[in-house]
N, C-alpha and C positions, 0 to 999 in steps of 0.2 A: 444516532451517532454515539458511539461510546468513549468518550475523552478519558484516559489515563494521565496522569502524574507518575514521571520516570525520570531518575536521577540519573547522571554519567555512569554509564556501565550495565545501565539496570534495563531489562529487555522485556518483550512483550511477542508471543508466539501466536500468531494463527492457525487454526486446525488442531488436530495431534489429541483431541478430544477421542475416549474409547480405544485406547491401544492404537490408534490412526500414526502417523508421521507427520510430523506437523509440517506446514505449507509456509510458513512466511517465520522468520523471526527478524523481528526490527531492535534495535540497540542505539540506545543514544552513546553517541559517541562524544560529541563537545559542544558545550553552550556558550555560547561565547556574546554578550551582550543581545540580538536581539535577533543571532544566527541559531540555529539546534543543527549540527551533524548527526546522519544517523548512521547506522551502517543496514543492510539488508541481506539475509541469508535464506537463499532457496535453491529448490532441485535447480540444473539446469532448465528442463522444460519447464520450470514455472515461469513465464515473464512478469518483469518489474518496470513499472514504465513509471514517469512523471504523469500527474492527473493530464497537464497539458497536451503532452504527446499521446497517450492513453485518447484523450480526444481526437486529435487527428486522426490517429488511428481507427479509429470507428468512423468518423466520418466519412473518410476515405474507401471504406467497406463500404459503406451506405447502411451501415446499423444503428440505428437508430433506439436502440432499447440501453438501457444501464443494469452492468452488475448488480447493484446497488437497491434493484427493483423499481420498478414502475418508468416513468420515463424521464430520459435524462434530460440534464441542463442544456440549454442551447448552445454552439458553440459559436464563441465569437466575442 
């Protein structure tokens, strides 16, 4: 896992390595005591899910494998 340190405003791009378009940029948007808003920018066809629903959603598939590599967390 890679942990970043990002002030209000201050954003963090996935992909876009090699002349590519980058796929995700996330943006903190307000901290606010022991909330962080972020904001999230991608293609339409990229989905952005919450981890939680991100799970159902596979579950519901019946995939059982993670992004993330190797096999995921149980859900529940």
């Amino acid at each position: 896992m890679l942990v970043l340190s990002r002030k209000t405003q201050e954003a963090v791009v996935v992909g876009g390595a090699d002349g590519c378009a980058h796929l995700l940029k996330v943006t903190g948007l307000e901290i606010n005591g022991g909330n962080v808003r972020l904001g999230f920018e991608a293609a339409k066809e990229v989905p952005v899910h919450r981890w939680e629903v991100w799970e159902r959603l596979r579950a519901a598939s019946g995939r059982l494998d993670s992004p993330l590599g190797g096999p995921a967390a149980p859900v529940g």
